[in-house]
N, C-alpha and C positions, 0 to 999 in steps of 0.2 A: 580539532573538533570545530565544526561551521558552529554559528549560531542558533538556534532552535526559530523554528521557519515560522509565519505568520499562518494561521487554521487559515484562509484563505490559497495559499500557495501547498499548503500540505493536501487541498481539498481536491486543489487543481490538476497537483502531480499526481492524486489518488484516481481521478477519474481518467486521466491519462495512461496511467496505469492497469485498469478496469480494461479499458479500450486496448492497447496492447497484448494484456495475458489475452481477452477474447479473441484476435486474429491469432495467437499462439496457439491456443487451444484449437481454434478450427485449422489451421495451416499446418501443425506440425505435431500434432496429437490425435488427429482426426476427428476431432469433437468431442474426447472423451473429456474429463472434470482433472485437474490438472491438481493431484493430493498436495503438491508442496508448494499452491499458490501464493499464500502467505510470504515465503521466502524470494519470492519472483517479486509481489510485489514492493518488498523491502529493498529488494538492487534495485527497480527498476526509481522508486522513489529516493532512494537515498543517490543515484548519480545523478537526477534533477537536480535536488537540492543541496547536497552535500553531506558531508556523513557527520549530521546532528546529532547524529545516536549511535549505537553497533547495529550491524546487521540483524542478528539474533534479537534483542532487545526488540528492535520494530517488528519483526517477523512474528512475535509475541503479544505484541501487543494486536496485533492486526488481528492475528486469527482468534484472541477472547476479546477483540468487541462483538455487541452483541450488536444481530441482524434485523438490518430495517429494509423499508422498501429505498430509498432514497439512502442509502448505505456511507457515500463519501463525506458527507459532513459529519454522520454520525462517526465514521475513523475515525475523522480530523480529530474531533471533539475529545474522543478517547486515547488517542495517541498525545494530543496536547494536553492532555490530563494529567499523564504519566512523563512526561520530562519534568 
């Protein structure tokens, strides 16, 4: 198990990740709303940084933070809450 990442690096891989699923979404889905985003963004943050948690676990926590405009810190904040 990696070490549990600093909200700054989790914030970073998050909007990197935001950025990725959107070219996913338009490239390879056709624009449609991608239901198992959560779990996408959970590999696509956990091979940034290592696997600080399980899959499941993040994929969990992502999808009951709740939604802001400004959405990546508020993850962070919620995800670092919960390790």
């Amino acid at each position: 198990m990696s070490p549990k990442p600093a909200a700054e690096d989790l914030e970073s891989a998050l909007r990197a990740a935001g950025q990725a699923h959107h070219d996913y979404e338009h490239n390879f889905l056709n624009g449609e709303p991608d239901k198992q985003w959560a779990g996408w963004y959970a590999a696509y943050v956990l091979g940034r940084l290592g696997d600080f948690t399980s899959p499941t676990s993040l994929a969990g926590w992502l999808a009951e933070a709740p939604s802001e405009d400004d959405w990546a810190p508020a993850e962070s904040r919620h995800v670092t809450q919960r390790l």
